[in-house]
ZAVOKOL-473239 format. One record per residue: residue in one letter; x, y negated, z negated of N, C-alpha, C, O in turn. Coordinates in nm, 4 decimals, always signed. Layout:
BEGIN
NODE   residu         nx         ny         nz        cax        cay        caz         cx         cy         cz         ox         oy         oz
NODE        A          X          Y          Z          X          Y          Z          X          Y          Z          X          Y          Z
...
! end
This chain:
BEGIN
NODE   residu         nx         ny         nz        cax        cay        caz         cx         cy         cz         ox         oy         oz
NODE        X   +24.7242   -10.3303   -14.5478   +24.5875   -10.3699   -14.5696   +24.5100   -10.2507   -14.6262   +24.5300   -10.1483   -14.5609
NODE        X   +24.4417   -10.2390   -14.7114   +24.3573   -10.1333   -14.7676   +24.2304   -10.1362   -14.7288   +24.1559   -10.2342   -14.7279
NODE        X   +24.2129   -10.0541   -14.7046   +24.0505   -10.0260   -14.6564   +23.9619    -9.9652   -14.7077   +24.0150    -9.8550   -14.7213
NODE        X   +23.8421    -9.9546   -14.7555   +23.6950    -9.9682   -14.8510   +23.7105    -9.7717   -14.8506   +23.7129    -9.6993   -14.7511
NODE        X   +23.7136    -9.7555   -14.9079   +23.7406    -9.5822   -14.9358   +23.5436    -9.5431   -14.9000   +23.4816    -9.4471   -14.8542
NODE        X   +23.5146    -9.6551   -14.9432   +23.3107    -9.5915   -14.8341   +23.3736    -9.6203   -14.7253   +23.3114    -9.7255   -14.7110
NODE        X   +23.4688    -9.6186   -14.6019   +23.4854    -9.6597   -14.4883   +23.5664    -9.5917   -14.4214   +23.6098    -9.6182   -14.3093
NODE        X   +23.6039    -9.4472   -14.5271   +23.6627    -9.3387   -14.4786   +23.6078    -9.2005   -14.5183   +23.5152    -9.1865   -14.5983
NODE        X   +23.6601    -9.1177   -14.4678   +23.6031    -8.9708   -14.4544   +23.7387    -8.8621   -14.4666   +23.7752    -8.8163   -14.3584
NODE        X   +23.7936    -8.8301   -14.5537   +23.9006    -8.7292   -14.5131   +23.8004    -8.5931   -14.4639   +23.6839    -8.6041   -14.5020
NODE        X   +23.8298    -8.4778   -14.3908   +23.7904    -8.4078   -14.3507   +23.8692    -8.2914   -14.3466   +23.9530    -8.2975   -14.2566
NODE        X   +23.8721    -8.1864   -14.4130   +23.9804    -8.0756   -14.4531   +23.9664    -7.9792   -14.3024   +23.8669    -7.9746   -14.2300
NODE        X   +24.1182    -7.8951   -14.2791   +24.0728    -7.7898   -14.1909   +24.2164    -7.7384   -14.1382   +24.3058    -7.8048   -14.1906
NODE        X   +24.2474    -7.6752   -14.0817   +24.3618    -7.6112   -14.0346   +24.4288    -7.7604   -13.9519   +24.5491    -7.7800   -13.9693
NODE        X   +24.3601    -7.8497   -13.8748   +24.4324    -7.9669   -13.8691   +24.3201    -8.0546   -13.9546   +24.1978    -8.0433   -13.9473
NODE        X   +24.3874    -8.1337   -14.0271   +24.2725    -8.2166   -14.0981   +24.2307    -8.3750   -14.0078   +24.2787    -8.4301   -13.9088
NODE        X   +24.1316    -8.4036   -14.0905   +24.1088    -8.5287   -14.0020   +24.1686    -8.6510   -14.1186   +24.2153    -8.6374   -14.2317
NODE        X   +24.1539    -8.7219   -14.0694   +24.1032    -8.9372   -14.1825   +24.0159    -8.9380   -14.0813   +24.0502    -8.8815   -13.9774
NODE        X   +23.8519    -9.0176   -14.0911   +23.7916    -9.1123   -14.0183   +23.8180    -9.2231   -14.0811   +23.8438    -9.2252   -14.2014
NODE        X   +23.8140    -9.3452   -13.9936   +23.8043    -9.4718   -14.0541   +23.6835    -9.5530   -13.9937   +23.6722    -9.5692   -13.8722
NODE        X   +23.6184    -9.5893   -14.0606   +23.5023    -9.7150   -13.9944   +23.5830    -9.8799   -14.0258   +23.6455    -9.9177   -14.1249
NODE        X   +23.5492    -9.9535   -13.8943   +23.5637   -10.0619   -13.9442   +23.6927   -10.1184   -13.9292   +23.7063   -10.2394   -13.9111
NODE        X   +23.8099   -10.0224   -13.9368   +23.9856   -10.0561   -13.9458   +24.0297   -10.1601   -13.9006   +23.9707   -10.1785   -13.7942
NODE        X   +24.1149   -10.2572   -13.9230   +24.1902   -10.3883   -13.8554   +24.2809   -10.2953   -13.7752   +24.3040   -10.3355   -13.6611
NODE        X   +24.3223   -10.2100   -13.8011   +24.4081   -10.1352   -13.6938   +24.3668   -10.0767   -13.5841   +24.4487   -10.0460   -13.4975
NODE        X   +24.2046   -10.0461   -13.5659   +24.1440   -10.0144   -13.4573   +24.1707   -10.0588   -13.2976   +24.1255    -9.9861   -13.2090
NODE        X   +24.2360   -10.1646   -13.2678   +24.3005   -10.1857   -13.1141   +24.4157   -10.1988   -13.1367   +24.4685   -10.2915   -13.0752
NODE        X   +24.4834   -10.1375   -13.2070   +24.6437   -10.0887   -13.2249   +24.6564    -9.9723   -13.1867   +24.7450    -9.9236   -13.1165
NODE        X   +24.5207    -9.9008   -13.2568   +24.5618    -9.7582   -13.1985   +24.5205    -9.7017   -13.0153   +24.4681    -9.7806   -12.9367
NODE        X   +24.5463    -9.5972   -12.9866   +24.5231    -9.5837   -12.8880   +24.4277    -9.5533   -12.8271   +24.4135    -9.4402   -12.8734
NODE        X   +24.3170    -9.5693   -12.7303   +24.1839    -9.5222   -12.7216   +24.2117    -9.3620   -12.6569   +24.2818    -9.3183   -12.5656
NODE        X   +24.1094    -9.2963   -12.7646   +24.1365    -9.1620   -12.7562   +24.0657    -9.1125   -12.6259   +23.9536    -9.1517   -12.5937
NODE        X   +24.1328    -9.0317   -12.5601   +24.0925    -8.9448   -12.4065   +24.1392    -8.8283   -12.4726   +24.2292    -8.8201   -12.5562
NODE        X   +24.0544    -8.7233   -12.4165   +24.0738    -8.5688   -12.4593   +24.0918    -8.5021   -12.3257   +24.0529    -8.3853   -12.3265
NODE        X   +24.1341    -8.5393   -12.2257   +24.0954    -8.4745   -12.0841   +24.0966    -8.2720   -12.1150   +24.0048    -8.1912   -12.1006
NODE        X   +24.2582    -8.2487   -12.1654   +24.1809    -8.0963   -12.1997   +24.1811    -8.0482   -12.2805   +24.2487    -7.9461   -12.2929
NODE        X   +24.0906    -8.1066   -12.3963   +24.0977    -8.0780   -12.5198   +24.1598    -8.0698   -12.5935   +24.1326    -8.0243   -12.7046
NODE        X   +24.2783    -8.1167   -12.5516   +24.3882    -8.1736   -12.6487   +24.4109    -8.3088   -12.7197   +24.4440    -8.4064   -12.6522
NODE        X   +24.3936    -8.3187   -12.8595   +24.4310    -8.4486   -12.9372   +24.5629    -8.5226   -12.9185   +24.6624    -8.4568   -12.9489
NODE        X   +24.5761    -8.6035   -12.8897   +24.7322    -8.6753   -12.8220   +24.7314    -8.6762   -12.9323   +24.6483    -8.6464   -13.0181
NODE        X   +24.9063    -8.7411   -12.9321   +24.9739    -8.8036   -13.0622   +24.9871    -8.8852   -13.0360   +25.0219    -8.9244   -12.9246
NODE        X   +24.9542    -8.9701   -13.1705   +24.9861    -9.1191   -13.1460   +25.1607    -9.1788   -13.2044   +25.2191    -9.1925   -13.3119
NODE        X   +25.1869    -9.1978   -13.0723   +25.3576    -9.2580   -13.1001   +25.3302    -9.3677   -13.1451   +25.2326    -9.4420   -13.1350
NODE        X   +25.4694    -9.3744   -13.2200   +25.4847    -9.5022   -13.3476   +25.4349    -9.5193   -13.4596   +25.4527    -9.6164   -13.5332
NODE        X   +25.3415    -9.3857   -13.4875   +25.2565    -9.4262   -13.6400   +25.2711    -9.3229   -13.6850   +25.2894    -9.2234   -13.6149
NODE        X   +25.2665    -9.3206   -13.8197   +25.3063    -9.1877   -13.9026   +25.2157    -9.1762   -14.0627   +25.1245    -9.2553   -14.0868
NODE        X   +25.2489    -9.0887   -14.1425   +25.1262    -9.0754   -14.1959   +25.2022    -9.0388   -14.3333   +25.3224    -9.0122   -14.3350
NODE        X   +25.1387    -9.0397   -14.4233   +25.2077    -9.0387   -14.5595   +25.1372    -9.0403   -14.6916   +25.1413    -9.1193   -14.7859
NODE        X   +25.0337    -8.8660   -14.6579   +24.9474    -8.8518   -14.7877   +24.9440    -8.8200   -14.9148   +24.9442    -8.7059   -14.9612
NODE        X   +24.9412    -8.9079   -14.9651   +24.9358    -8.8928   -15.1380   +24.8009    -8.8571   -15.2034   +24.6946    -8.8815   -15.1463
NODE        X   +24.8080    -8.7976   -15.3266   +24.7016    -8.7825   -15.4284   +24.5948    -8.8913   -15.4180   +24.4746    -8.8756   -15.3963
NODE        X   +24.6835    -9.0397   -15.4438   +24.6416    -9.1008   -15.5063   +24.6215    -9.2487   -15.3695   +24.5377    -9.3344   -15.3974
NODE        X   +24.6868    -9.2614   -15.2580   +24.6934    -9.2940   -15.1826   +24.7541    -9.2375   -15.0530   +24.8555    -9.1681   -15.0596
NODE        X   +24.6831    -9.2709   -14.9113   +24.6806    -9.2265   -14.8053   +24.7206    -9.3752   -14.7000   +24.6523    -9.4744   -14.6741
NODE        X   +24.8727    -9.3321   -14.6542   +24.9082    -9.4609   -14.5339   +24.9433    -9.4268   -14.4551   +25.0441    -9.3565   -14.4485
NODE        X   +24.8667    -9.4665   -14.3517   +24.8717    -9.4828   -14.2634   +24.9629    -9.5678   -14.1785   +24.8861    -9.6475   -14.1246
NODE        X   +25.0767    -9.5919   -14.1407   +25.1808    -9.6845   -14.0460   +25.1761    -9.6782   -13.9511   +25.1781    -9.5640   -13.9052
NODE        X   +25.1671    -9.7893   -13.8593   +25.1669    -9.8160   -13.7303   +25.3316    -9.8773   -13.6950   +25.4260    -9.9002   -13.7706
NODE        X   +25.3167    -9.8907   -13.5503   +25.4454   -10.0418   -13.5131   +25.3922   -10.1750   -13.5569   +25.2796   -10.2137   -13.5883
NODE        X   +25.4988   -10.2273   -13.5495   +25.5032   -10.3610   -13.6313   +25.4305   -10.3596   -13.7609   +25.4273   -10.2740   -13.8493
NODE        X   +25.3786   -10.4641   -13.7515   +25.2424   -10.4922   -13.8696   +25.1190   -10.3975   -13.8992   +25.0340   -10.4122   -13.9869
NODE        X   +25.1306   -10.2880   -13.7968   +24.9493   -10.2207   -13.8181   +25.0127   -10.1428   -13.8880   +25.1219   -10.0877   -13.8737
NODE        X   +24.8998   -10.1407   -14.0032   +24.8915   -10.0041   -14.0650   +24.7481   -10.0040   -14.1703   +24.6457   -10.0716   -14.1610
NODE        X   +24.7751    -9.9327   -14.2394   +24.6536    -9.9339   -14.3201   +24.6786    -9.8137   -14.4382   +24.7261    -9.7009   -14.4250
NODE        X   +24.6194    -9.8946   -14.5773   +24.6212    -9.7951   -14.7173   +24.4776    -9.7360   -14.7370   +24.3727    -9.7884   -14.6995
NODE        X   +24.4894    -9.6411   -14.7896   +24.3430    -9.5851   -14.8448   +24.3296    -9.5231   -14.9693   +24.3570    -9.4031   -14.9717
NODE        X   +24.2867    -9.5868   -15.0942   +24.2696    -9.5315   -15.1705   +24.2271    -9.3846   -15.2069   +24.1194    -9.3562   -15.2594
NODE        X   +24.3149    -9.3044   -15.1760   +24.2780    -9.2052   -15.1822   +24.1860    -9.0940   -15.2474   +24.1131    -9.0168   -15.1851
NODE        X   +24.2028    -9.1003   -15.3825   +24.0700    -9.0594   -15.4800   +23.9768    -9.1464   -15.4728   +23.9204    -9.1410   -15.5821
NODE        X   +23.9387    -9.2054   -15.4241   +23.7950    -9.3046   -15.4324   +23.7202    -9.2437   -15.3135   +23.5971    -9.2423   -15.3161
NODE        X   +23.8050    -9.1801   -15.1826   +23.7443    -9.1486   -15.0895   +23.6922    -9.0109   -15.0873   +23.7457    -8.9123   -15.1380
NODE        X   +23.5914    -9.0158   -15.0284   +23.4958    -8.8679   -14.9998   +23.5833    -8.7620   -14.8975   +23.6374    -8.8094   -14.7976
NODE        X   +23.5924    -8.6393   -14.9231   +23.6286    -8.5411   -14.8813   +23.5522    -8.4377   -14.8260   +23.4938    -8.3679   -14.9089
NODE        X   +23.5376    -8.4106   -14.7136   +23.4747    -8.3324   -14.6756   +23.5309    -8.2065   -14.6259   +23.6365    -8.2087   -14.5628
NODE        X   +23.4368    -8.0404   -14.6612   +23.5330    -7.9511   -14.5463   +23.5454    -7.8558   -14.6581   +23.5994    -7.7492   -14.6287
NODE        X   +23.5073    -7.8712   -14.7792   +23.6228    -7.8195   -14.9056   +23.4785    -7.7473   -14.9334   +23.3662    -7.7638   -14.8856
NODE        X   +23.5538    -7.6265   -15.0701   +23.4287    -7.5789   -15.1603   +23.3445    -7.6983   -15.2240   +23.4050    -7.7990   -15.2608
NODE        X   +23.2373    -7.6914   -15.2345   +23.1599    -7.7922   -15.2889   +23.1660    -7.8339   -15.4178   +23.1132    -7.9361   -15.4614
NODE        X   +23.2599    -7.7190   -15.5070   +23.2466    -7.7700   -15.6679   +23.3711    -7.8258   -15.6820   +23.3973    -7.8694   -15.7941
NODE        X   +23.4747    -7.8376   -15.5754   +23.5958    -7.9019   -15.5884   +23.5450    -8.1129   -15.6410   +23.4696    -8.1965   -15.5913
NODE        X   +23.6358    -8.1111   -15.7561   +23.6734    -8.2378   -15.7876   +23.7502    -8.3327   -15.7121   +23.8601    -8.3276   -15.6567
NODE        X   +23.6601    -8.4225   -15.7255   +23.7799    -8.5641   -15.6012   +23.9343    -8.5293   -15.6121   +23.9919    -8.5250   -15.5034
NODE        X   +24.0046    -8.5060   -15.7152   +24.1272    -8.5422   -15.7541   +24.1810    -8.3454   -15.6371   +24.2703    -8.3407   -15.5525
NODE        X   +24.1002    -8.2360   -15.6751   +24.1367    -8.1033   -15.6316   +24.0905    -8.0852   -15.4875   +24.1291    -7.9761   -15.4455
NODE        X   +24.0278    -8.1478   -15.4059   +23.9277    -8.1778   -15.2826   +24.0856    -8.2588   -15.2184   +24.1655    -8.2050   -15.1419
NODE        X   +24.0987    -8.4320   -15.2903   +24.1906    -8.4690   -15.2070   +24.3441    -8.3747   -15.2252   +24.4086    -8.3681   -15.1205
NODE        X   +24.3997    -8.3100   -15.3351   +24.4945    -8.2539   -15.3173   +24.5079    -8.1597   -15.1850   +24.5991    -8.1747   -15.1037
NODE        X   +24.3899    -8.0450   -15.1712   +24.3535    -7.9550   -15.0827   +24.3462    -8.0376   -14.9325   +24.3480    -7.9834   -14.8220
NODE        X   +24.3392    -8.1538   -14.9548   +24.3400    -8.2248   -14.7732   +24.4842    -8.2707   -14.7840   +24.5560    -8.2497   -14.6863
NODE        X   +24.5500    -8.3474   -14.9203   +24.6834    -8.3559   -14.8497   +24.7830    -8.1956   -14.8357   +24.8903    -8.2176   -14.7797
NODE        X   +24.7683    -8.0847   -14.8661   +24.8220    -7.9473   -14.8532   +24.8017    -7.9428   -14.6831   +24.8948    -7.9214   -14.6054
NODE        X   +24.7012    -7.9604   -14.6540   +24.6178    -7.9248   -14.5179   +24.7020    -7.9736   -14.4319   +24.7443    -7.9003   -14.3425
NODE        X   +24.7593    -8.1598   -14.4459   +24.8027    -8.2100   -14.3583   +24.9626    -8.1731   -14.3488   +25.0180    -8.1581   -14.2399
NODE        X   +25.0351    -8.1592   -14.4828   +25.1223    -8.0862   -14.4646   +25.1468    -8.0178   -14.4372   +25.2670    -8.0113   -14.4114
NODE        X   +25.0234    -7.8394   -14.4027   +25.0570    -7.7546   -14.3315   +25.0790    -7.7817   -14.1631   +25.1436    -7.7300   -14.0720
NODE        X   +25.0020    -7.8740   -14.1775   +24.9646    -7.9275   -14.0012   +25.0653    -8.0400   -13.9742   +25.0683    -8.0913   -13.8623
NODE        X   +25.1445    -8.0791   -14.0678   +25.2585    -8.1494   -14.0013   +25.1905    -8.2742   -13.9787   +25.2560    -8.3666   -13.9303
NODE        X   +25.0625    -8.2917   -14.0080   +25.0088    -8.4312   -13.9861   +24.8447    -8.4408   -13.9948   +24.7660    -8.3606   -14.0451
NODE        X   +24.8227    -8.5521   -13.9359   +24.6503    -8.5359   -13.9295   +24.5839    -8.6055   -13.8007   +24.6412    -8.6852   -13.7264
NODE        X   +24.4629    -8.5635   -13.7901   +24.3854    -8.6364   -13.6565   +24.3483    -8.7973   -13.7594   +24.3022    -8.7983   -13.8735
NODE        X   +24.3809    -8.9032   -13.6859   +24.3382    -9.0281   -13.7521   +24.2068    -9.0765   -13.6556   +24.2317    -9.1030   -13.5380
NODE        X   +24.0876    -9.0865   -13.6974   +23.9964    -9.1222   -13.5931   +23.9612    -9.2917   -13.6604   +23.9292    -9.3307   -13.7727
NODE        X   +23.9802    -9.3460   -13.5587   +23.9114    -9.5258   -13.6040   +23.7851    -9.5390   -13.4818   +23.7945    -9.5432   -13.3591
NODE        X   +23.6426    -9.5443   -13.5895   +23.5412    -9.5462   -13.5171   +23.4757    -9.6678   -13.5866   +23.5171    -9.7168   -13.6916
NODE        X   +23.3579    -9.7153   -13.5091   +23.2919    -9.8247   -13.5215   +23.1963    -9.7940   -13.6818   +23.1927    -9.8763   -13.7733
NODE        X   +23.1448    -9.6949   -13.6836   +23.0840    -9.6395   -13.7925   +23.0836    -9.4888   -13.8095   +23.0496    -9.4237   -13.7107
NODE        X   +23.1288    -9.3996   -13.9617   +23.1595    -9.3030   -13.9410   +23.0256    -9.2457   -13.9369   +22.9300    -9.3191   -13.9618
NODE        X   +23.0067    -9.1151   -13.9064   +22.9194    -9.0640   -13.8497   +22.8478    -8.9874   -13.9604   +22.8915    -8.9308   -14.0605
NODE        X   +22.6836    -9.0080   -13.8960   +22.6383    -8.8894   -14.0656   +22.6339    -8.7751   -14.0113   +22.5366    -8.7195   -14.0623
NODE        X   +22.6857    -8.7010   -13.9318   +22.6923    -8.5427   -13.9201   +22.8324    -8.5277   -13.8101   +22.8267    -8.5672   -13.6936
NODE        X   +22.9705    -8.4562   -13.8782   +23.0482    -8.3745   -13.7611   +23.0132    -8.3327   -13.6273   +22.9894    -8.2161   -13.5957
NODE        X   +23.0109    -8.4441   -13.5411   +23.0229    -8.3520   -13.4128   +23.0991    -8.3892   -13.3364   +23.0872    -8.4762   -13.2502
NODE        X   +23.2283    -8.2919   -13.3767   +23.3613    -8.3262   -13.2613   +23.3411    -8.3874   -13.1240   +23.3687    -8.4979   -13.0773
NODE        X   +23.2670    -8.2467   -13.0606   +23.2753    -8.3244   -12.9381   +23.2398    -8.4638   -12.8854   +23.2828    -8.5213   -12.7853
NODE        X   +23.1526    -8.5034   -12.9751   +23.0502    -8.6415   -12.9487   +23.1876    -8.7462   -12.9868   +23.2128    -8.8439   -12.9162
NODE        X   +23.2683    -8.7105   -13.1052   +23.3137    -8.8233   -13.1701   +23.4630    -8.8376   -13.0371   +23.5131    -8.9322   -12.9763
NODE        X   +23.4869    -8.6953   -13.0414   +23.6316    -8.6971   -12.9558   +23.6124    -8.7485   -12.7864   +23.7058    -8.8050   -12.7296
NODE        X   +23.5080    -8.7269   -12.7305   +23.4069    -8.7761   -12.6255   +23.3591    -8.8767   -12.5692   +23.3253    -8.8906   -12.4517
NODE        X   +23.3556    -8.9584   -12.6663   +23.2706    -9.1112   -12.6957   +23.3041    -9.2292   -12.6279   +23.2500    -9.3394   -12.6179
NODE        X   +23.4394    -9.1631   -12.5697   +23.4971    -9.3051   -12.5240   +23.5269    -9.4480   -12.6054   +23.5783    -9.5477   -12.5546
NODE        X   +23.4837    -9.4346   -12.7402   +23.4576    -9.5540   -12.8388   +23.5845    -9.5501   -12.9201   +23.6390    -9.6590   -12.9385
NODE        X   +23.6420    -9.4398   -12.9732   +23.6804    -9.3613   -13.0912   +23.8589    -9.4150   -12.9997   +23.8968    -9.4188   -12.8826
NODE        X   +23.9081    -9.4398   -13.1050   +24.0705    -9.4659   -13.1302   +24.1229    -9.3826   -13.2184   +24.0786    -9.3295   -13.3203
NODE        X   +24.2731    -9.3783   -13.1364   +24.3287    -9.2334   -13.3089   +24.3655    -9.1551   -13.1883   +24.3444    -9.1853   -13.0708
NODE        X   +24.4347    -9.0305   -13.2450   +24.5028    -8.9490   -13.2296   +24.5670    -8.8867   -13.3535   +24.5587    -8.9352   -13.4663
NODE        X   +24.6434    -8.7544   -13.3156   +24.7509    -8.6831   -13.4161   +24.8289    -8.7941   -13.4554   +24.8629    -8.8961   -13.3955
NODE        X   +24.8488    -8.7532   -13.5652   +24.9360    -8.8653   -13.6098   +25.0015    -8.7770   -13.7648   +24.9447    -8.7277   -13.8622
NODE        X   +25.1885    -8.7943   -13.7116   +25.2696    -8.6842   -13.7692   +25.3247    -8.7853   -13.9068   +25.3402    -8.9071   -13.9155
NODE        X   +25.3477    -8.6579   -14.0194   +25.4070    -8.7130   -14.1083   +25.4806    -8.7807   -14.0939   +25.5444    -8.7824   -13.9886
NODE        X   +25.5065    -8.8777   -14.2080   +25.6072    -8.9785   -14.2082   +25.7465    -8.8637   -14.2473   +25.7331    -8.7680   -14.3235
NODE        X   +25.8828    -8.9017   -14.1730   +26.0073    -8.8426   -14.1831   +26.0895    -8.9238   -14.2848   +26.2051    -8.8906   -14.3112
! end
């Protein structure tokens, strides 16, 4: 299923993020608890970022595509181009072996981890390259 690239957020960083607003996969995934500040991993889903598309796989049937250049990047130098912005987030996730996948009700207009990781609302976890 593909999802509205306004309905995601890549987010660059030593672990990178995806937000998703909205996702059909949102009660597939797991509701996120941070008890000590640690991001679980989410077993059974794996991740598989491209230039040009970003998938997301779940078990069974969940998963989800994201047009990848259509989506906003955040985190990066500011004069970076969609196409050099998303390359620099899929590098990121490959250094990190994966990415934080957050599925929230609406993504947020300002970063604040703790609120989002906190929220009790927010689904997702680490979620490791596809092998």
């Amino acid at each position: 299923m593909f999802l509205d690239p306004e309905n995601t957020l890549f987010v660059r960083g030593t672990t990178p993020a995806l937000l998703v607003a909205g996702a059909p996969v949102h009660d597939a995934l797991p509701v996120l608890t941070t008890p000590d500040g640690q991001v679980p991993l989410c077993p059974g889903w794996s991740l598989l970022p491209r230039l040009t598309v970003c998938v997301v796989d779940g078990p069974g049937d969940a998963g989800l595509l994201v047009r990848a250049l259509a989506a906003p990047v955040a985190g990066g130098a500011g004069s970076e181009n969609a196409e050099s912005a998303m390359a620099a987030w899929c590098d990121d996730a490959a250094r990190a072996g994966g990415a934080v996948v957050l599925s929230l009700d609406a993504l947020p207009e300002t970063l604040d981890w703790s609120h989002l990781l906190g929220s009790g609302t927010a689904h997702g976890g680490f979620v490791a390259l596809a092998t």
